[in-house]
N, C-alpha and C positions, 0 to 999 in steps of 0.2 A: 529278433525278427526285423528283419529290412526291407520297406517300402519306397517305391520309386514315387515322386513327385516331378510335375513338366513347372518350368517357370516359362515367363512370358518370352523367353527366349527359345524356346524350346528344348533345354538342353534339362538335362535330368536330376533332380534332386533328390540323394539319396537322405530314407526318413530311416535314422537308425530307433529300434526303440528295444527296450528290456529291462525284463520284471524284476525289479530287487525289494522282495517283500509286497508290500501296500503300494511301493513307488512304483512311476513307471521310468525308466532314465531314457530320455526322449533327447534327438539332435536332428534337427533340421536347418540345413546348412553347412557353412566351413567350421571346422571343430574349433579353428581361432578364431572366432569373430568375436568382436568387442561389442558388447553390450551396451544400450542403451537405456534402456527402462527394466526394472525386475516387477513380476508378479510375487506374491510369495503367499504358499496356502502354509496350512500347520493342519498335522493331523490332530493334536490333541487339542482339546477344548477349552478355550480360554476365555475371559469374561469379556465380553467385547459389547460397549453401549453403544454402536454404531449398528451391531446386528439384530433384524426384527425377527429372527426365529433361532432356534438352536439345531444346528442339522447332525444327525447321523453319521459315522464313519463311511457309509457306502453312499447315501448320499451326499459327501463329503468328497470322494473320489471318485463318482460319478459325473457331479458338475465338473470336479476337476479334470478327468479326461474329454470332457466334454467342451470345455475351453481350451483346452492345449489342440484338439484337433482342428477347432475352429481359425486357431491363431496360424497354426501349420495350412490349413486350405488359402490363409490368408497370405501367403508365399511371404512372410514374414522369416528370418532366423530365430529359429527356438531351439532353445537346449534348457534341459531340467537339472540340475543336479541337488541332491542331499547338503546337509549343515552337516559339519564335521561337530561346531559349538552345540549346539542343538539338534537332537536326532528328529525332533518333530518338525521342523522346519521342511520346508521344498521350495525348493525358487525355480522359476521359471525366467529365462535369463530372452531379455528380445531384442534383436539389431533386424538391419534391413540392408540388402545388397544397394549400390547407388543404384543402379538400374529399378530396384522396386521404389527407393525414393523419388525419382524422375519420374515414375509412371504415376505416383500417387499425389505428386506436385503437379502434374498433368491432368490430372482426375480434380482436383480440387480448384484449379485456377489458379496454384498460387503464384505470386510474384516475384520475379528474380533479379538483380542488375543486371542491366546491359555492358557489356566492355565498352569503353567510351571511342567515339569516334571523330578524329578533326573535323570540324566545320567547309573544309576545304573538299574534306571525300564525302561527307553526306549530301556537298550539290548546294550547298544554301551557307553562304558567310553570316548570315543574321542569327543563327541557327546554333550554339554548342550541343551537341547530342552526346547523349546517355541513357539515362531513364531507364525504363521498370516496363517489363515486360509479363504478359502472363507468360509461362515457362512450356515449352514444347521441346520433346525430346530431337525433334529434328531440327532446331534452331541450337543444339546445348551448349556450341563453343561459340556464340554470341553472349554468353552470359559471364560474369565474371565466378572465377572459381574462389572457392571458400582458403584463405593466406595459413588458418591453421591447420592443413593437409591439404597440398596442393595436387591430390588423386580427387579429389570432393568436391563439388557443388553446395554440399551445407554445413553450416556450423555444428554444435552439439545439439546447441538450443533446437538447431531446425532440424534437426532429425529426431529429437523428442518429440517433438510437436507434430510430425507427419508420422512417426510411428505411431501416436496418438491416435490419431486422424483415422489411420488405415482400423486401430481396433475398434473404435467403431463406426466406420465408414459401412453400411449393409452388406449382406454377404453376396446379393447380386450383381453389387460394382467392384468385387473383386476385394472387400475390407472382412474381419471378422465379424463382424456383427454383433458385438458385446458392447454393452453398456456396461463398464469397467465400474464405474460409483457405483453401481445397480448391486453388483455385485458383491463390492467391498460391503454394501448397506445390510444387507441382504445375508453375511455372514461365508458366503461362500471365499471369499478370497481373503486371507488376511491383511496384506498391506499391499500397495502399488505405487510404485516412487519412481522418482527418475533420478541415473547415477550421477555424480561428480564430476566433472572434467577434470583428474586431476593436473594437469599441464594448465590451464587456466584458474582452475582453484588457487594452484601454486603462486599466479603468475600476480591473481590479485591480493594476495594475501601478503607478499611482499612489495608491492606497489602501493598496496592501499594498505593496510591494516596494522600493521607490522614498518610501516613508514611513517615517520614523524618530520620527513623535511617539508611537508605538505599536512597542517594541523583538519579541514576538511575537505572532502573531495570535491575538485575542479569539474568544469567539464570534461575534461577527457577521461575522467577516471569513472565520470556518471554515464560517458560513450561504453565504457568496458562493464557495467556495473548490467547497464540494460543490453548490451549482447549476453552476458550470461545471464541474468536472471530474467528478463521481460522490463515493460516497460512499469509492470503496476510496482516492484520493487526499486526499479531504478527514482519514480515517481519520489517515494516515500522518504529515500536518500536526498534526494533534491531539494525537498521542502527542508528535511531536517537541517542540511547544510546553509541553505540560503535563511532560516533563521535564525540558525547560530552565527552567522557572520553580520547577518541584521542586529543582534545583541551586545554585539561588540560596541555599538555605536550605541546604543542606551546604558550601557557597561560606564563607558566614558562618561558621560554626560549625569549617571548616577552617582558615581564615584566623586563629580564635582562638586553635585549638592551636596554631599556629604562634608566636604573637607570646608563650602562655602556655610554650612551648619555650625558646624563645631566652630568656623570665627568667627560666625555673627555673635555664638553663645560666649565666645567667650572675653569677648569686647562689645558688650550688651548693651555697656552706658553712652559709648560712643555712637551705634547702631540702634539708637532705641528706638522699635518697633518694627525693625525687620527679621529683627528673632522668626526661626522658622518660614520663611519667605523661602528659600532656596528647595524644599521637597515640596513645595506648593507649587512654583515654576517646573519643577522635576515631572508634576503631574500633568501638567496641561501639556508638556514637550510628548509625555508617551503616551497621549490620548493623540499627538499628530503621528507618534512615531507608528504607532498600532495602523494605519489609517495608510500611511506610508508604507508600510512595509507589508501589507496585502495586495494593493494597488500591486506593487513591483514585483510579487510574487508573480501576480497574475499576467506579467509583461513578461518574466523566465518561462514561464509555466509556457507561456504563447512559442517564446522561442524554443523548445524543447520539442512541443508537440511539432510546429517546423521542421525542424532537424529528426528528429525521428520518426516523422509519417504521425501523427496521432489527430491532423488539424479537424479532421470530418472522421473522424475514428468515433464508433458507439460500441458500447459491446454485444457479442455476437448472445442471440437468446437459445440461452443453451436450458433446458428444463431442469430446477435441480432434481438427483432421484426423489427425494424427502416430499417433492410436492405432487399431491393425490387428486383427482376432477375424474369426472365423469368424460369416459370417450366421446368423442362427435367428430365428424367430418369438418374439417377446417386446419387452421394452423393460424399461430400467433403470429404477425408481423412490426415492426416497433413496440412491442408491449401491448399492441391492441386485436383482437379475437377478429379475424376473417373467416366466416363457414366457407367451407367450399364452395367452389361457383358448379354448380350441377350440369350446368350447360357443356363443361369442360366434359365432362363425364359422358354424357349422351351425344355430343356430335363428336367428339376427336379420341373417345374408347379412353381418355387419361384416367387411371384408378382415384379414387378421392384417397386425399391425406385422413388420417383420423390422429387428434390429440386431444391428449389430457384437457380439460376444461372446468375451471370452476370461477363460478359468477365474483368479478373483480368489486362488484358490490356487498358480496358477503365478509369480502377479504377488510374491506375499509371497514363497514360494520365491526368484525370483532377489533380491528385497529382502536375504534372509538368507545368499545365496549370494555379495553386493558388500560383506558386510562383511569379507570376508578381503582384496583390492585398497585396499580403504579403512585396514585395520589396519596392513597391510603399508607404505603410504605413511605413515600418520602415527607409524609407528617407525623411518623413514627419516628422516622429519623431525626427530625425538629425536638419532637417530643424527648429522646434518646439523650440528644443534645443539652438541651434543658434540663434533664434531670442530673446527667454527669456535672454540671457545671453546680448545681444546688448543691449537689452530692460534693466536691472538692471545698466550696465555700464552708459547707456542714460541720467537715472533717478539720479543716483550717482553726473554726473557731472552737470546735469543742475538745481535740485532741491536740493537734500542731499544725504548724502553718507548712511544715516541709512536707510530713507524712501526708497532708490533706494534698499537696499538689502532685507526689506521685504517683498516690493509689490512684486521685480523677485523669491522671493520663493516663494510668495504665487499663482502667476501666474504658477512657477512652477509648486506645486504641485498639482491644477487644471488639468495641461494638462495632468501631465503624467496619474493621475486616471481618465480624461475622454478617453486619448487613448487605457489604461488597455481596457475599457467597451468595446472599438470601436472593438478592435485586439482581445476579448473573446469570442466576438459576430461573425464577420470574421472568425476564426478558428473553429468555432461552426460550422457554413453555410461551411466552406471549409469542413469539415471532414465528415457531413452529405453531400456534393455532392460529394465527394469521393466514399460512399457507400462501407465502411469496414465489410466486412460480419460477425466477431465476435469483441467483448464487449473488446476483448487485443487490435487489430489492430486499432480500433477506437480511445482508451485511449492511444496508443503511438502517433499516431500520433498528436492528438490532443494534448500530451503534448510537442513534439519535437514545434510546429507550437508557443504555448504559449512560451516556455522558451524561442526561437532564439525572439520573441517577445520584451520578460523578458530582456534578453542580452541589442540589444539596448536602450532599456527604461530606463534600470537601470545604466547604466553604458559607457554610450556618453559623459555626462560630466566630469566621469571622465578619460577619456583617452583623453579626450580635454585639461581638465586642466595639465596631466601627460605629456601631450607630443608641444602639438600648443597653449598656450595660452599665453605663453610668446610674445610681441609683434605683437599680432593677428591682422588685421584688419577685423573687422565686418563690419554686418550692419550701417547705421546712420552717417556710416565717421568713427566710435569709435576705438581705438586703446585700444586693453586688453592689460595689465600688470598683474605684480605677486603683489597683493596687502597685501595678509596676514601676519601675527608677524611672526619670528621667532620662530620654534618651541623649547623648550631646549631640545630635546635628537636628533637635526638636527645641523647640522656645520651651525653657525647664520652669516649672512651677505653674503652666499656666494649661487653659481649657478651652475648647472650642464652646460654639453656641449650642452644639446639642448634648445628645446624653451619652456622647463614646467617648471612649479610651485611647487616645494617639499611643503611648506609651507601651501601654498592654498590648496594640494593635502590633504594632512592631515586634513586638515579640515574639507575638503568636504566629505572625508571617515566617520569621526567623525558623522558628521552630520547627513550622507546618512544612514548610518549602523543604528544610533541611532533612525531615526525617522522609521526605519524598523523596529528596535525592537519594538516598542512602537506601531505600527498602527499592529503588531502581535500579541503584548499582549491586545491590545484594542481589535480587534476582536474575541481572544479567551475568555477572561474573562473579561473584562468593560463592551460590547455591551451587552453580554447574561445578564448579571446580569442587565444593564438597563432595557431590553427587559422582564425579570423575574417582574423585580420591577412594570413597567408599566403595565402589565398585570393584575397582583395581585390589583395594582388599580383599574381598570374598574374595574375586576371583584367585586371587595369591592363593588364598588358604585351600581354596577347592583344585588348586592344580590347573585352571585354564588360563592364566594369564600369557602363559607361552603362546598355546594354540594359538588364543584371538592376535597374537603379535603377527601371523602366519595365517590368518584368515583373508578369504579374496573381497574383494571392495564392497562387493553386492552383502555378505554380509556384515564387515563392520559396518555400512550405510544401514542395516535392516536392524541395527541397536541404535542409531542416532532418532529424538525425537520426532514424529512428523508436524512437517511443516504445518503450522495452523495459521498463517496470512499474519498482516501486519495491527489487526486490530487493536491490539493490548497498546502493542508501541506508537500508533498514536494517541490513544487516549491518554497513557501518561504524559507526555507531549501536550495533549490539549490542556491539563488539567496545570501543569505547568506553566502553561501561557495565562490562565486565571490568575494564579500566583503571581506573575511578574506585573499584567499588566491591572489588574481589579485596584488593588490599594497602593497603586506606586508612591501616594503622597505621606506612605507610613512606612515605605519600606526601600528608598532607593537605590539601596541595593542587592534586591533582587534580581535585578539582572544580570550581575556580575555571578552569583550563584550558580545561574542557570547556565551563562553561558560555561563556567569550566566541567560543569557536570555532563552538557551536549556533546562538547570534545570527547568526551571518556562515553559516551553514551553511542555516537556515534559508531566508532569501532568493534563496543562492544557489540553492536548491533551486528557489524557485518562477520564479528568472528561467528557471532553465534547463527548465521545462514550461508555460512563459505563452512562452518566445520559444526557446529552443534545442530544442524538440524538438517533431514532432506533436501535436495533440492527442489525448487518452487517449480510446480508446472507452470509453462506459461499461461501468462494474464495480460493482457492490454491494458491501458490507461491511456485515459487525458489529462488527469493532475490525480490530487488525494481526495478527488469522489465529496461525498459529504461532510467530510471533516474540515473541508474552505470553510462551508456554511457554517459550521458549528465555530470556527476562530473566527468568522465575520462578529458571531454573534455576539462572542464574548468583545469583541473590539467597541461596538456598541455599547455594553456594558461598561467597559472599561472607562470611556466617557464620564458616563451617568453617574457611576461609583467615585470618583476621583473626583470629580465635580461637587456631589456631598460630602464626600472629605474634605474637601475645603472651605466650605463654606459650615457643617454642623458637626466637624470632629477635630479640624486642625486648628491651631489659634494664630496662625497667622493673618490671616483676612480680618478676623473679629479686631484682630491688635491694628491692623492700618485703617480699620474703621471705627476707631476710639471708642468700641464696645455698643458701636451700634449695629444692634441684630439683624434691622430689615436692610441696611443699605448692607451688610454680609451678603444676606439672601439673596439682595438681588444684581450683588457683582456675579453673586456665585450662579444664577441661573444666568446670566448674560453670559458666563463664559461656556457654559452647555452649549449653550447655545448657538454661538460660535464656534465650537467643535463640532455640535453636527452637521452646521452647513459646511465647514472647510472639511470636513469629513466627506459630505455629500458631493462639494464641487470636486473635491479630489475623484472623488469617483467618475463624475463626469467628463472633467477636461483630461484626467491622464488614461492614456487610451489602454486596451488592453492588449492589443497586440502593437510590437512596437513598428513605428513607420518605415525603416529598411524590410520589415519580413513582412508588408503589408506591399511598398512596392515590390518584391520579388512573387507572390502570390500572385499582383496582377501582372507583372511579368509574363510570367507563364503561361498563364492566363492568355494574353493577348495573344501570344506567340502560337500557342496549342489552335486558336480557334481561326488563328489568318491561315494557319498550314493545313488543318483540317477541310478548310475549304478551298483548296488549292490543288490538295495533291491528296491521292489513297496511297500508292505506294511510290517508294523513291527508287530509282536506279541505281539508286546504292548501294539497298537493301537494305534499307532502315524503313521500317513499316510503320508509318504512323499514327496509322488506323490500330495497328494494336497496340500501339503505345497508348495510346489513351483510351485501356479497356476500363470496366469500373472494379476491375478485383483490385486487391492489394498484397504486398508479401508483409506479414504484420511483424517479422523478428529481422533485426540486420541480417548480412552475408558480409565473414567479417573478414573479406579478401582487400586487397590491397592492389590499385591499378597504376601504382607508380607515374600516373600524368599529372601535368598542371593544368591540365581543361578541365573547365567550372562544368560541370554537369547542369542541367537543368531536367527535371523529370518533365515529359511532356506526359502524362497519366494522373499528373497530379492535382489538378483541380476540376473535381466534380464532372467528369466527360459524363456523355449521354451514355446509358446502359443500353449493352447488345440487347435485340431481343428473342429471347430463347426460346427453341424450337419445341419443347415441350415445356409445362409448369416446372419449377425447381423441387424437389424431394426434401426436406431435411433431416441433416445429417445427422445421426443420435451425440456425434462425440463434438467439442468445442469446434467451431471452425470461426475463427477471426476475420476469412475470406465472406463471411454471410452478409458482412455488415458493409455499408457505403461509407469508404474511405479515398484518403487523399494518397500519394505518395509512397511508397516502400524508402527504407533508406537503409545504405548497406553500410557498416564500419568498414572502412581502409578504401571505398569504392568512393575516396576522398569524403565531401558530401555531395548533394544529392541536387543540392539547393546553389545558388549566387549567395551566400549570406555573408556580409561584411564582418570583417573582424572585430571592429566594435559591438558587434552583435553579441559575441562570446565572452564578453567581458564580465566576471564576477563580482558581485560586491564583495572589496576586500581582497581580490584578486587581481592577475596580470591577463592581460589578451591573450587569446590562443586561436592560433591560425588555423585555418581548416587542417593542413597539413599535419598540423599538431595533434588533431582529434582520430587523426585515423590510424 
C-alpha cells in the first residue's frame, strides 16, 4: 500500500508501507537516507525495570503504529526494517531532509554562525563581524556551512539534537508529539539512541585514543571531543585531564620526600631530628597544592565555558518522565512554580499552560526524612568495619598471623561491595521518593547521597588506623597495636603523640589505592574485553558470528551498552582524590599512583563512549555540576587530616619538639591554620575567570551596546539587532571559514529579550534554546571570541592558536 505525503515544499512524498507478518515495513522518504537516531520496539517480552506496565502484543503494535504514524505526520524520514540477528527486533530508522532541519532550527530559534565579514564591508573599522544569528531559511547562505559535508548546514550532533526536538516538538507546530522517555518508561518502545558518526568516530579514535604522541587530551582534541559528544562529556574529559597534569607536579615533589626520607633515615646520626621531616613538608605542600589546583580549575573551567558558549548557560527544565504532581495551570520557570496569570486567559483568549506540580516542600521534607536510613547504614558500615578488624586481630592471634590477614581482607572486601549494592540501591529508592522534577536535581542528589556513602565506605579504616588504633580495644577482648615494618622514607622506631599507626597507615593507603586502581581498570577494560570475548563464543558456536560481521550499524549499536552518563566515573575520581590528598603525610606517593593509572583511565574512558557504549544525547554543561563541591570539600578535609597527621600520628614534629606534646599541638594547629587562610585568601585574590577573557567579555560588551544604539540595521546587511537576540545555538557547527578575522560574537552578552507576541508553550522534548545564554561557538568558524593565546595554554602543555583549535 502506497500513500502520498505533501512536505513543506509541496512536492510529494511517497509513504511506502507493507505487511510482513506483525511488521509493518514502512519508508517515508529517499530509500538512501542515512539515519540518524533509531527507535527500536521488540515484539517479545522481555524483563525491562524501566517499564511501569507489561503491554500486550496488540497493544504493543498498536502504540507502535501509532508512533511510526506520528513520526511520518512529522515530515521526518522513517523507514522500519526487521533484525536479520534477532527476529523480534524492529527498528524504526529516523533522518531528516536539510530542508526539514532549517525549518525546525527556524521553529526553535536556534543559533547558527554567521560567515565572517571584513570590517571594511560591514561600514564600521571598530567593528570585526561575525557572530550568531538566530537561523532563518531566507538569510541560509549568510550562515556558515557544516566542513564535515559541505551539502549541510549541521553537524551529526546538530541534527540529533533537532531531530530530537521535532519528536517532541507538539504536533500543532508541525513536530511529532511524543514524549520519547515517556515511552521508553512506559514499556512501549524498547531502546532509543543516537547513531555513531563513523568518519568522526574513526577520526577520534585515532587522534585521541589510539595516539600516545599526546599522553592527555589538549585543547583542540577537548574542541573535537565536545563537537561530538556535547559539552557535559567534553566537561568530564577536561577536569579529568587538567587533573592529571596537575598530579604530575605533586608526582614530583612526592617522589622528592621519598628519596629526601630514606637519607634522612639513613644518615640519622648526622640529621638527628629531622627523621621523617620531608612527608610532613610533603603534607602541608598538598594541602596548598589541593587549594591551588581547584582555584585553576576554576580559571580553565571559565576559559572553556568562553570558548564554547556555556558563560550564562543553565540547563533547560526539561520534566523528568519518572516525576508525578498533581496538574494545575502554570509552569516552572528557573526551578520556581509560576500559576498561570489568568488575566492572559480572559483578555487575549491565550489557553493556560497545565503541568505536573508537586509541593517543593514535600520534596525537601522526605530529603530530611532519608537521612535517618542513610545514617543508620553508614554506622553499620563503621560497625562492619570494626568488627572485620577484631575479626583479623582474632584470627592472627588464635590461628596465624598470615591466614588472620587474608581471611579479614577477604571478608573485607565482601562487605564493603555488598554495602556498595545496599547504599546504591537505598539512594536509588531515596531519590526516586524525593521526586526531583528535572534529570540535574535527581543526578546531584543522588550523587551527594552516593559519595557521603563513598566517604564512609572507603576511608573508616583509615582514619582508624591514622588516629585510634594504637592501643584500641575491640571486639573479642582484642587489643590492636601498630603491627606494620618500618617504612624507609618514615623516622623508623619512633611514634607520634597520639594513638595511630604511621607505618600501618601507609600501607593500608598502598593497598586501598592500589586495589582501587585495579578494580577501575578491571572494570573499564578486563571485564568488557571478557564480556567481548565471551560473546563472540556463543555466538561462534550458535553460527551468528558471521551474520553480525554483516549486520548494518543500527543494529551492532542496538547490542552496545546504553549510555548511562558519567556518574560512576566521577565518583571513582572523587574517591581517588580522598586517597591522594587525605593522608599525604603517610603516603607520598600517592600521587604518582594515581597519576599513571588517569593516563590509562583516561583512554579507557573514551574507548569505552567512542565504541562500548551508545552514543550520548546531547547535554549542556558549565563545568562537572556538583562534583567541584564534593572535591572542594574533601580539599578542606585534606587540610584538617594532614594537619593531625602531623602533629598526633607522624613523629616528626613531636621529634623537633624534644617530645613536647603541647608545643606539637600547637605548631600543629598553627599550621591549619594557616592553610585555611592561605586556602581562603587563595580563593579570594585568584579570580575565577581569568583577566584577558574578562577584558574580551566587556569587549563585546561595550561594542554590542554603542552599536545597538546607533544603528538597527547596517547597509550591508549585517543586522544587528538580531545579532543580539537572546536564543543560543547550544552544539558547535563544525565548518571551517578559512579567514584570519577575530570573530566577535555581538549576541553574546546577556542582550535584552525580544518581547514575544504571545506567552512561550513548552516544549515536551529538551530544548537548550529555553534557557538564557551567552554566545553559540562553532568549531572551524575559527573561534568565536578575541581570546589570546595564552589563554589556551595547558598545564603541562604548549600554546595553541586559535587556528589550531579549529
Amino acid at each position: 500500500m502506497d500513500e502520498s505525503e505533501r512536505d513543506d515544499n509541496n512536492a510529494v512524498h511517497l509513504v511506502k508501507v507493507q505487511n510482513m507478518g506483525s511488521m509493518k515495513q514502512v519508508l517515508s522518504g529517499p530509500e538512501d537516507f542515512k539515519p540518524d537516531v533509531v527507535v527500536v520496539f521488540r515484539d517479545r517480552e522481555l524483563p525491562n525495570k524501566k517499564a511501569r506496565i507489561s503491554l500486550s502484543a496488540a497493544e504493543k503494535e498498536k502504540n507502535r503504529d501509532r508512533i511510526i504514524q506520528q513520526l511520518i505526520q512529522s515530515r521526518l524520514y522513517v523507514r522500519t526494517t526487521g533484525s536479520d540477528y534477532d527476529p523480534d527486533d524492529q527498528y524504526v530508522l529516523l533522518g531528516a531532509s536539510e530542508r526539514r532541519l532549517e525549518q525546525q532550527a527556524e521553529l526553535i530559534e536556534y543559533e547558527m554562525p554567521l560567515k565572517p565579514v571584513a570590517p571594511e564591508a560591514a561600514g564600521s573599522r571598530l567593528l570585526e563581524v561575525g557572530g550568531y544569528r538566530k537561523y532563518t531559511r531566507r538569510d541560509r547562505e549568510s550562515f556558515v556551512l557544516n566542513s564535515a559535508d559541505d551539502d549541510s548546514l549541521f553537524s551529526s550532533l546538530q541534527r540529533q539534537y533537532l531531530i530530537e526536538t521535532v519528536i517532541g516538538t507538539e504536533a500543532s507546530k508541525g513536530g511529532a508529539g511524543i514524549q520519547i522517555d515517556e515511552e521508553v518508561r512506559a514499556g512501549t518502545v524498547s531502546r532509543f539512541f543516537c547513531l555513531h558518526d563513523q568518519a568522526r568516530q574513526a577520526q577520534l579514535m585515532g587522534s585521541w585514543v589510539k595516539s600516545w604522541s599526546r599522553p592527555l587530551p589538549n585543547v583542540a582534541t577537548l574542541h573535537s571531543i565536545r563537537n561530538y559528544f556535547g559539552e557535559y562529556v567534553a566537561m568530564y574529559f577536561a577536569f579529568a585531564s587538567f587533573y592529571t597534569r596537575w598530579l604530575l607536579y605533586a608526582s614530583l615533589i612526592g617522589i622528592a620526600a621519598v628519596v629526601a626520607g630514606v637519607v634522612l633515615n639513613l644518615y640519622a646520626q648526622t640529621y638527628a631530628g629531622l627523621q621523617g621531616l620531608a612527608p610532613t613538608v610533603f603534607s602541608i605542600f598538598l594541602g596548598l597544592w589541593v587549594t591551588f589546583m581547584l582555584n585553576y580549575w576554576k580559571r580553565f573551567n571559565s576559559t572553556l565555558n568562553w570558548l564554547w558558549n556555556m558563560v550564562d548557560w543553565r540547563v533547560s527544565e526539561v520534566t523528568r518522565p519518572a516525576y508525578h504532581g498533581e496538574p494545575q495551570s502554570g509552569l516552572f520557570f528557573e526551578n520556581t512554580w509560576v500559576p498561570w496569570p489568568q488575566e492572559l486567559t480572559t483578555n487575549y483568549n491565550v489557553p493556560a499552560v497545565e503541568s505536573r506540580y508537586f509541593s517543593p516542600g514535600k520534596t525537601k521534607a522526605r530529603i530530611t526524612g532519608g537521612i535517618v536510613p542513610s545514617t543508620l547504614l553508614a554506622l553499620i558500615t563503621v560497625l562492619a568495619t570494626i568488627l572485620i578488624l577484631a575479626l583479623r586481630l582474632w584470627l592472627q592471634q588464635r590461628i596465624d598471623s598470615t591466614f588472620g590477614s587474608i581471611v579479614g581482607g577477604a571478608v573485607s572486601a565482601v562487605s564493603i561491595k555488598i554495602l556498595n549494592i545496599i547504599y546504591r540501591w537505598l539512594a536509588g529508592v531515596l531519590c526516586r521518593l524525593e521526586n526531583h522534577r528535572t534529570q540535574e536535581q535527581f543526578d546531584n542528589n543522588y550523587a551527594v547521597k552516593v559519595f557521603m556513602f563513598d566517604f564512609v565506605n572507603s576511608y573508616t579504616s583509615l582514619f582508624y588506623i591514622a588516629f585510634f588504633k594504637r592501643g584500641s580495644l575491640l571486639f573479642f577482648g582484642v587489643q590492636d597495636h601498630c603491627t606494620g615494618p618500618s617504612i624507609p622514607f618514615i623516622a623508623a622506631g619512633q611514634e607520634g603523640a597520639g594513638w595511630g599507626c604511621i607505618d600501618d597507615l601507609s600501607l593500608q593507603i598502598f593497598s586501598m589505592l592500589g586495589t582501587n586502581i585495579a578494580i577501575s581498570q578491571a572494570t573499564g577494560l578486563i571485564l568488557p574485553a571478557l564480556k567481548f570475548w565471551w560473546t563472540q563464543k556463543r555466538e561462534l558456536a550458535k553460527g551468528k558470528s558471521q551474520i553480525k560481521a554483516m549486520l548494518p550499524a543500527w543494529e551492532r549499536e542496538n547490542m552496545l551498552e546504553p549510555y548511562e552518563g558519567l556518574g560512576e566515573d566521577m565518583e571513582q575520581m572523587a574517591v581517588q582524590f580522598g586517597y591522594v590528598t587525605m593522608f599525604a603525610a603517610a603516603f607520598p606517593l600517592a600521587p604518582l599512583m594515581a597519576l599513571l593509572s588517569n593516563l590509562i583511565e583516561v583512554r579507557s574512558d573514551g574507548y569505552k563512549y567512542l565504541k562500548g557504549t551508545n552514543r550520548s544525547r546531547y547535554r549542556g554543561a558549565r563545568g562537572i555540576g556538583v562534583w567541584y563541591e564534593i572535591f572542594n570539600v574533601l580539599g578542606y578535609i585534606a587540610v584538617a587530616t594532614n594537619s593531625a597527621l602531623v602533629v598526633f600520628t607522624h613523629p616528626a614534629l613531636l621529634s623537633l619538639c624534644s617530645g613536647n606534646i603541647l608545643m606539637a599541638f600547637a605548631i600543629g594547629v598553627a599550621i591549619e591554620h594557616v592553610l585555611f587562610v592561605l586556602k581562603y585568601v587563595t580563593d579570594v585574590l585568584i579570580p575565577d575567570v581569568p583577566g584577558p577573557i574578562q577584558q574580551q567579555m566587556a569587549r563585546v560588551n561595550f561594542i554590542k551596546e554603542l552599536l545597538l544604539e546607533r544603528a538597527t540595521d547596517d547597509d550591508h546587511g549585517v543586522d544587528l539587532k538580531a545579532s543580539s537576540s537572546s536564543g543560543r545555538n547550544p552544539l558547535f557547527n563544525s565548518g571551517g571559514n578559512g579567514s584570519d578575522v577575530t570573530l566577535v560574537n555581538l549576541s553574546s552578552q546577556r542582550p535584552a529579550a525580544p518581547q514575544p507576541k504571545t506567552p512561550p508553550t513548552r516544549t515536551p522534548s529538551p530544548s537548550p534554546q529555553q534557557s538564557r545564554q551567552d554566545a553559540a561557538t562553532a568549531p572551524g568558524a575559527a573561534l568565536p571570541h578575541s581570546v589570546p593565546s595564552a589563554m589556551l595554554t595547558e598545564p603541562g602543555g604548549g600554546v595553541r592558536s586559535s587556528s589550531q583549535l579549529s
